[in-house]
C-alpha positions in Angstrom: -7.1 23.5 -108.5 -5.9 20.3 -107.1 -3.2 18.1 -108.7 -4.0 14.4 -108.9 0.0 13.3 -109.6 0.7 8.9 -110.2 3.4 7.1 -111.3 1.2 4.9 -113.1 -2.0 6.3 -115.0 -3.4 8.1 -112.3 -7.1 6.9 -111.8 -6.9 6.3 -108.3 -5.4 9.3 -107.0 -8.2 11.3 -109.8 -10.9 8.7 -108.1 -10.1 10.1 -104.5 -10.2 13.9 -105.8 -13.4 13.6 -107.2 -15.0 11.5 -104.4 -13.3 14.6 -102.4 -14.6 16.8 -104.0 -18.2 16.3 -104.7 -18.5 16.8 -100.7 -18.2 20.6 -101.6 -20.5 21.0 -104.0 -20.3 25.1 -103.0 -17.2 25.0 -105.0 -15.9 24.1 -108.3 -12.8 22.6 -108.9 -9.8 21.8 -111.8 -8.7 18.7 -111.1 -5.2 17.8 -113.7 -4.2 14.3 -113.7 -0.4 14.4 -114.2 0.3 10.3 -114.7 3.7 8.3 -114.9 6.0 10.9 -112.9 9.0 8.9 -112.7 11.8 11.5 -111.4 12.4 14.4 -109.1 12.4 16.8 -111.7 8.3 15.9 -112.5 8.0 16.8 -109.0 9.8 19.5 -109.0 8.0 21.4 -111.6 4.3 20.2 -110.5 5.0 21.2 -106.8 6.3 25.0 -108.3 3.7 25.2 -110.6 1.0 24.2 -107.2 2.8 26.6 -105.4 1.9 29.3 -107.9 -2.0 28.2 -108.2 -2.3 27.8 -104.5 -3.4 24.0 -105.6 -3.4 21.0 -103.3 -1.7 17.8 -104.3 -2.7 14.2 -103.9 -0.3 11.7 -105.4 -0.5 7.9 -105.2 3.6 7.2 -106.2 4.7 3.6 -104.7 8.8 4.6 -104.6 9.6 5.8 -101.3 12.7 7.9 -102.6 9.9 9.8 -104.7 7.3 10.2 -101.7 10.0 11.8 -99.7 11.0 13.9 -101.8 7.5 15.4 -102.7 7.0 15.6 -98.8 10.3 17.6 -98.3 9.5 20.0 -101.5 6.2 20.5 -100.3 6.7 21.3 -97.0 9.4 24.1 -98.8 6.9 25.7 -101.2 4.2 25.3 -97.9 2.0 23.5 -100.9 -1.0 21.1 -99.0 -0.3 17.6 -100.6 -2.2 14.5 -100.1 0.1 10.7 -99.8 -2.5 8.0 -100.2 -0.6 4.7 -101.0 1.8 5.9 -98.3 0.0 5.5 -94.7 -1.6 2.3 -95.8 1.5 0.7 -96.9 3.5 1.5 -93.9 0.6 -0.1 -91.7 0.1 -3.2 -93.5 4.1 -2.9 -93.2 4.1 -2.8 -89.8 1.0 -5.1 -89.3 2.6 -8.1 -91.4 6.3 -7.8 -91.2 6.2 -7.7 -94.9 8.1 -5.5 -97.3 6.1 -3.9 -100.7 7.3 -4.5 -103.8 7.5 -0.5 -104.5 6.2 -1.4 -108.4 4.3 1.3 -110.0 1.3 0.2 -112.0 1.5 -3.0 -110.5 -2.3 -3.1 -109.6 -3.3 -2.9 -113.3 -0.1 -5.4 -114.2 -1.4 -8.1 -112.7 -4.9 -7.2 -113.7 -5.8 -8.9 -116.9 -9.4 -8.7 -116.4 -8.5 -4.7 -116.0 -7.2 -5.0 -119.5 -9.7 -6.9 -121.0 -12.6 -4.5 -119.8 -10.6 -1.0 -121.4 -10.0 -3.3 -124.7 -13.6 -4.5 -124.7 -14.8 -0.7 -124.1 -12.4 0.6 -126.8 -14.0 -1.7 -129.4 -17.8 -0.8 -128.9 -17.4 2.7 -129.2 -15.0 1.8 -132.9 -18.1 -0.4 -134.0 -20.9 1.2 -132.4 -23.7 2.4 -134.9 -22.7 0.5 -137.6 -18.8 1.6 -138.1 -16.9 0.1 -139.9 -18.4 -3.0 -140.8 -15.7 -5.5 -140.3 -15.7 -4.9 -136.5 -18.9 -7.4 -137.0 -16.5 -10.3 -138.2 -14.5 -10.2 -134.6 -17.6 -8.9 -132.3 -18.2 -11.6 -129.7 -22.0 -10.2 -129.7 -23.9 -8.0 -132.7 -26.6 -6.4 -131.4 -28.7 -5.0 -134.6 -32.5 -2.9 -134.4 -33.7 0.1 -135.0 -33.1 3.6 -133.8 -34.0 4.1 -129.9 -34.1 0.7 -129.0 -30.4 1.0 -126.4 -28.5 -0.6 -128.7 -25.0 1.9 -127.7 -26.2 1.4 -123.7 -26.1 -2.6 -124.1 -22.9 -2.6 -126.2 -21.2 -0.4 -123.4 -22.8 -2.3 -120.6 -21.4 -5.5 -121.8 -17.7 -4.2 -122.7 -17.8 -3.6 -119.0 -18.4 -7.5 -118.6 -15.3 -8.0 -121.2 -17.2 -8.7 -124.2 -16.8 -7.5 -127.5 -19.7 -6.0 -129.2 -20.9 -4.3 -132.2 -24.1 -3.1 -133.2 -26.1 -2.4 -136.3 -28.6 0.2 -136.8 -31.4 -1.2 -139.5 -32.7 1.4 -141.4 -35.3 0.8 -144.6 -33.2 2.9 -147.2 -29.6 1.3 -145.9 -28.9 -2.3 -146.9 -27.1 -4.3 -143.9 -23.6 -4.2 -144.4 -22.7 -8.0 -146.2 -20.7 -8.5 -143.1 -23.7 -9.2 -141.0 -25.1 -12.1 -142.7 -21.5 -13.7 -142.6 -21.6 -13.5 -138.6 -22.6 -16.7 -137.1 -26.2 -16.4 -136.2 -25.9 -17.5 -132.8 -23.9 -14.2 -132.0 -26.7 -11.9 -133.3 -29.5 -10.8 -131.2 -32.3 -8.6 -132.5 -34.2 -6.0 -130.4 -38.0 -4.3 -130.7 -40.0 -2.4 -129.2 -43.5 -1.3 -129.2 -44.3 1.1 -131.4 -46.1 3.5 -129.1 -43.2 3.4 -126.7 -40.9 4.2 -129.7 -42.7 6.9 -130.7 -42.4 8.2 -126.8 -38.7 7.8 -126.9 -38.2 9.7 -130.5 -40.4 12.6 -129.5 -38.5 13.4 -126.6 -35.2 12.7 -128.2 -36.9 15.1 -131.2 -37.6 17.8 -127.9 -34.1 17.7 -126.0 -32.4 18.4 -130.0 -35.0 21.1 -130.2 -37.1 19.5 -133.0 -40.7 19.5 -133.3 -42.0 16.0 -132.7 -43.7 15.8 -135.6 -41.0 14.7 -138.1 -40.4 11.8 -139.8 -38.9 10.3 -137.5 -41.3 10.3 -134.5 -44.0 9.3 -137.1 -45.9 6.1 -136.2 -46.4 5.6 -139.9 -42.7 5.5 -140.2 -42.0 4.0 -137.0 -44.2 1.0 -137.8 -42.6 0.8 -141.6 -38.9 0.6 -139.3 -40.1 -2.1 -137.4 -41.4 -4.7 -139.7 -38.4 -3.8 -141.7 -36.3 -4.8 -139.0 -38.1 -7.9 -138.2 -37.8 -8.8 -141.9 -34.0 -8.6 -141.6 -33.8 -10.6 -138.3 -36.5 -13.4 -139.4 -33.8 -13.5 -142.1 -30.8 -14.1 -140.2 -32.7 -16.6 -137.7 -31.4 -14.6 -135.2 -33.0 -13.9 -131.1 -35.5 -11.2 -130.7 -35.5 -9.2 -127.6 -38.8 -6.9 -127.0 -36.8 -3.9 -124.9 -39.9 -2.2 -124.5 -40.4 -2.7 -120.7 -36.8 -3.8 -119.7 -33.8 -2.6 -117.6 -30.6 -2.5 -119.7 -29.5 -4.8 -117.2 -32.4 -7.3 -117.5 -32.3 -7.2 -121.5 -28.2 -7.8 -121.5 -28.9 -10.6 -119.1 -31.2 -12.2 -121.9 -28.5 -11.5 -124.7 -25.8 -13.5 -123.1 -28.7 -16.1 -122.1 -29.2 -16.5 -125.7 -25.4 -16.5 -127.3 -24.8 -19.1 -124.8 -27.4 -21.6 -125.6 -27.3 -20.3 -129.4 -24.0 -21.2 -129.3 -24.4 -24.7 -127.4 -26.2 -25.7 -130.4 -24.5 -24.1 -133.3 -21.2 -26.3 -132.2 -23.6 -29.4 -131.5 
């Protein structure tokens, strides 16, 4: 069991337990993130409860009043703890003349972009697969095909870039939420895919749920009545077409914001 203990949110001192970690791959461990410690007490009870599960502790806490005093308990209750902001502030310390500011959380204070990202995350997975349909009204991207074709990969790879997006699933029984076709069309992207391929992806999708590949939805029959659905919707909307068929999630994100940006050079035009 190892203790990863922060006076902020506690991804880096988690980030440097797992990286740890994975080097003994013999062993499995429990790692507990224990974030915003702000007094001696916290410490107090993590550093008893370590010493009763024999658990290491690595702690990334700015205050030096705080890092002292975990240092001093430890060495007390003979617990193995880990200081990793500590040694690196004292050299660049030493090394610059300079004092630190001792601010917890301040790496992710001054981080808007940091921010941004979460938020951008946070809304792809609210509007992802067709939730809630107002999300579509304040995506920065819609994304909108049929099953299989990485629409949840894109969304998520882009949220990482800080952009907001929402996808739509287009399914032959389900009318498009109204939303959709009130969403500028230079902010809607549509993606295919060959039909063979398709029917690759759904079978082993079918496989891994433990389905037999021959339903429905594996069916090229079907498969082919999806996609010229789909291109009926999007040849509606006047919208980008993306063939994913052959493409790295990378590449085919690339191409979307290609597209918004030139869609949207001459939609303002």
């Amino acid at each position: 069991m190892i203790y990863a203990v922060s006076d902020s949110i506690g991804e880096t001192a988690e980030s440097v337990v797992k990286a740890t970690t994975s080097q003994f791959v013999e062993e499995k461990f429990d790692v507990i993130r224990v974030p915003y410690v702000k007094d001696k007490e916290q410490i107090d009870k993590i550093l008893d409860e370590a010493s009763m599960n024999k658990a290491v502790v690595c702690y990334t806490i700015v205050s030096p009043e705080l890092r002292e005093h975990i240092a001093d308990k430890a060495m007390a209750l003979d617990v193995q703890v880990v200081d990793v902001l500590g040694p690196m502030m004292k050299a660049i310390e030493k090394s610059t003349g300079m004092l630190p500011r001792n601010q917890a959380g301040l790496i992710h204070s001054l981080d808007h972009e940091y921010f941004k990202r979460v938020e951008a995350v946070e809304f792809a997975v609210k509007y992802d697969d067709g939730k809630n349909p107002i999300g579509l009204l304040k995506a920065d991207i819609v994304i909108i095909g049929v099953s299989r074709t990485s629409k949840t990969p894109l969304s998520m790879y882009l949220a990482h870039k800080k952009i907001k997006v929402a996808n739509v699933p287009l399914v032959p029984e389900l009318q498009p939420p109204d939303e959709l076709f009130q969403v500028p069309p230079y902010k809607i992207v549509g993606l295919l895919i060959d039909p063979f391929k398709l029917n690759e992806i759904r079978s082993e999708r079918l496989k891994t749920m433990g389905l037999s590949d021959g339903a429905a939805y594996a069916d090229m029959k079907r498969i082919n009545s999806e996609l010229e659905y789909a291109k009926g919707i999007m040849r509606r909307i006047h919208c980008p077409i993306i063939n994913v068929s052959n493409r790295a999630i990378e590449e085919t994100a690339g191409m979307i914001l290609e597209y918004v940006h030139k869609n949207q050079e001459r939609y303002n035009d």
